[in-house]
FIKE-729709 format. One record per residue (C-alpha): residue in one letter; x, y negated, z; residue number from 0. Coordinates in nm, 2 decimals. Layout:
// FIKE-729709
   code        u        v        w   pos
      A        X        Y        Z   NUM
...
This chain:
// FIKE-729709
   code        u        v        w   pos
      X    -9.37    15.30    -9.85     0
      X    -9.62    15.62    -9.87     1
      X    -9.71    15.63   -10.27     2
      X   -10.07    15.76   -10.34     3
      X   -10.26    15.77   -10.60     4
      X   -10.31    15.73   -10.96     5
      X   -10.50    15.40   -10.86     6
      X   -10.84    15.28   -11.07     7
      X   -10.84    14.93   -10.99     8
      X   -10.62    14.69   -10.70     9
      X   -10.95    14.73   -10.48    10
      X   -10.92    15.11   -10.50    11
      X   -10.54    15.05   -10.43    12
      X   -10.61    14.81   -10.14    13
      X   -10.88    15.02    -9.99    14
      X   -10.61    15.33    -9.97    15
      X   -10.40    15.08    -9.75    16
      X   -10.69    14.97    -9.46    17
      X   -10.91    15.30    -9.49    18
      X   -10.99    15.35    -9.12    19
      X   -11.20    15.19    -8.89    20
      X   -10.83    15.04    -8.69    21
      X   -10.62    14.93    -8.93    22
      X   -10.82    14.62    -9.01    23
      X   -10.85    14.57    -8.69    24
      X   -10.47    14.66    -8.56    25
      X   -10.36    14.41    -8.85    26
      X   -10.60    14.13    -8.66    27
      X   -10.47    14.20    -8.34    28
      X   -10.06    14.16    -8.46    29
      X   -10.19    13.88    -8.69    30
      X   -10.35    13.67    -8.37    31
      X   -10.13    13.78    -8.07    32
      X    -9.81    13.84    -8.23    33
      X    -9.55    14.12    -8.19    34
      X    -9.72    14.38    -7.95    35
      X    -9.61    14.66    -7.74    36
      X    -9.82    14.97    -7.79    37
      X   -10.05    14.94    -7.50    38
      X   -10.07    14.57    -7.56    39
      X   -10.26    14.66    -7.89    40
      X   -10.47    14.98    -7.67    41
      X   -10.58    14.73    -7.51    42
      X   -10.73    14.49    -7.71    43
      X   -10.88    14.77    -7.96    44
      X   -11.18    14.91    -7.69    45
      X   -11.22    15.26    -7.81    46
      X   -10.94    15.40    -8.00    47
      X   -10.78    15.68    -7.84    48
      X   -10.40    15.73    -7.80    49
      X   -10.37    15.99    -8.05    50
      X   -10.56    15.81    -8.29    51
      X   -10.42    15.46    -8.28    52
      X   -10.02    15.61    -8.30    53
      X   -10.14    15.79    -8.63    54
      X   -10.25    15.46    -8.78    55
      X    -9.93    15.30    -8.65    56
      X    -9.76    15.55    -8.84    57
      X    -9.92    15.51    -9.12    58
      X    -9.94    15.14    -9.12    59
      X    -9.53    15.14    -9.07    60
      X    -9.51    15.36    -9.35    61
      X    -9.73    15.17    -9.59    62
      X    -9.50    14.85    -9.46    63
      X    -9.76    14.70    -9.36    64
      X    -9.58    14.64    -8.97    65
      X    -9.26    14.69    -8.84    66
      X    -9.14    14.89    -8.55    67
      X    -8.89    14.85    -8.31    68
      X    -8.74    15.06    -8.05    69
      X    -8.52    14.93    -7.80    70
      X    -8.29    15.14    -7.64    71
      X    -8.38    15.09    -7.30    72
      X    -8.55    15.34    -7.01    73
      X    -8.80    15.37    -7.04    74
      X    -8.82    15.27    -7.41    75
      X    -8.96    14.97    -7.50    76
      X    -9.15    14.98    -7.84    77
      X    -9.26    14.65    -8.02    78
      X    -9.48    14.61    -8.32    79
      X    -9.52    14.30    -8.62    80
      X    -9.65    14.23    -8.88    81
      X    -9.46    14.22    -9.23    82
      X    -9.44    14.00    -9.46    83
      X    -9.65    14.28    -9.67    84
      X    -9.87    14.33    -9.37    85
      X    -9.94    13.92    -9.30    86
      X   -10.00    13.89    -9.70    87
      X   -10.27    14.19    -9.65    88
      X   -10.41    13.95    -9.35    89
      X   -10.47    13.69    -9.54    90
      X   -10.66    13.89    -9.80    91
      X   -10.90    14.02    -9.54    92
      X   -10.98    13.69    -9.38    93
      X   -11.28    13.64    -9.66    94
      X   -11.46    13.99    -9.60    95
      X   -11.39    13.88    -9.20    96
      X   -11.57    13.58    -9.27    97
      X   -11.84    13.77    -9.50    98
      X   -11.93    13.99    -9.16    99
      X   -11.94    13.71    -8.94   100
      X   -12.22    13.59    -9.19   101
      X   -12.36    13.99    -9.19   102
      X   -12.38    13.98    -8.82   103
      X   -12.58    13.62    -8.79   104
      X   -12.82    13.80    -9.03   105
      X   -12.87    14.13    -8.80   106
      X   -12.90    13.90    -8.45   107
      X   -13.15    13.65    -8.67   108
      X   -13.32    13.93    -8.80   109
      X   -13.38    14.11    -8.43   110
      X   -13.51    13.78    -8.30   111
């Protein structure tokens, strides 16, 4: 696991973990489909380029967040889950998922 810090609080601690706009969101995609293939999770994240998407991999696997594994096979086949550590950060998120499902009622009620 990639140790940063020194930490203020367990948000500040927290927020080092899912800073990004695709880890939230890569952590969503494991969490509802299951283990993924990289361009399985491409796929269902419209807009994140190749380059960026294998840097938050990285640092997700490095953070333990999800698990990678290569099979020796050609052409390789890679396959990403979730961890324990990763599912438990799931879980946390699912209130400030349902917090922005409220914020986004709001903004459509609010361009009516």
């Amino acid at each position: 696991m990639r140790r940063r810090g020194p930490y203020v609080c367990g948000l500040d601690a927290a927020m080092d973990v899912v800073s990004g706009k695709w880890k939230a969101l890569i952590l969503w995609e494991l969490e509802a489909y299951g283990t993924r293939r990289f361009a399985e999770i491409h796929r269902g994240l419209p807009g994140v380029s190749h380059k960026v998407l294998t840097q938050q991999l990285r640092e997700m696997e490095a953070d333990g967040l999800l698990r990678r594994e290569v099979f020796p096979e050609v052409p390789p086949r890679v396959e990403y889950s979730l961890t324990e550590h990763g599912v438990s950060l799931n879980a946390a998120l699912e209130s400030l998922g349902g917090w922005g499902v409220g914020r986004i009622a709001r903004l459509e009620a609010a361009a009516d």
